[in-house]
Phi, psi and omega in degrees: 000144183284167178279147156064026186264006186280166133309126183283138153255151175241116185281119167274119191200165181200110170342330174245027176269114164306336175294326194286312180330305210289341185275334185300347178304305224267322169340284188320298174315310200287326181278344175271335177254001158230029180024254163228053182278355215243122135316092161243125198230138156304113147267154197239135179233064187270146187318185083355275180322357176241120185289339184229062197236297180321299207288331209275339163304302187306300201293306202318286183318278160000303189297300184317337173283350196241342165108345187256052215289297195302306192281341133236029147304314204279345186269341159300316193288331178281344186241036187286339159316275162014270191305339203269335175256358189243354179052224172275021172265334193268348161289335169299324175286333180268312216295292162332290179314317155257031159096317198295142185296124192253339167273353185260005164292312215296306196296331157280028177230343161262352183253353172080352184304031207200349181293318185292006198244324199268314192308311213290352170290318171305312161331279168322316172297336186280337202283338211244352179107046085029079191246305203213157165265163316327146165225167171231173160209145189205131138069031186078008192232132187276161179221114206261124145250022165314297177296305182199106183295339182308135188052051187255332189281333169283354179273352199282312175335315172292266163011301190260357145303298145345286211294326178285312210300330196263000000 
């Protein structure tokens, strides 16, 4: 199989959901069982209801920028109890922990520079129906788990197994 010759999935999320912590199981299965023909990019869709989702968009991007985009998202996605009572000290605190230069996060979270990246996702995301997290898109098709994640990973499965077939 060619690398990337999959449908890209697009994780739609916000950092401080507990539901998105529970979908990355299924992220994690999907890169494992098609490693890296399967393209998966964070999108940041962050809540209201959540207060520190926006920084934690923000911090994200700064990692990915740093090369360690994943590794702290998956270490964030563990602590969204954490994040919702400990705010930017625990995005900092996950920053340390997985290698990223934790004064030049600190200094993107104060000069903003990653906001036209989480706004311009969120737009999007309301322009394609976007409602709630996890939401996914594959293959032109939204998939909500906002409501109920149960048979989102075999439909994603179904989706790019089509995409190999044509």
């Amino acid at each position: 199989m060619i690398d990337g010759s999959l449908p890209r999935l697009e994780f739609w999320c916000d950092l401080q959901c507990p539901d998105c912590h529970t979908a990355l199981d299924d992220v994690r299965a999907l890169r494992a069982q098609y490693g890296d023909a399967l393209s998966v990019e964070l999108r940041h869709f962050p809540l209201e209801k959540h207060k520190h989702a926006y920084a934690a968009a923000e911090a994200a991007e700064e990692a990915f920028a740093q090369g360690l985009g994943w590794p702290f998202v998956e270490a964030l996605l563990a602590r969204t109890a954490a994040l919702a009572s400990g705010g930017q000290q625990v995005l900092l605190d996950v920053a340390r922990e997985v290698g990223v230069d934790v004064e030049e996060l600190d200094t993107a979270l104060i000069d903003g520079r990653h906001m036209l990246t989480v706004d311009a996702d969120q737009a999007e995301g309301k322009a394609i129906g976007v409602q709630g997290t996890p939401t996914y898109v594959i293959g032109g098709e939204r998939l909500d788990g906002g409501q109920s994640q149960d048979g989102l990973r075999a439909r994603i499965v179904a989706v790019i197994e089509a995409a190999k077939a044509s």
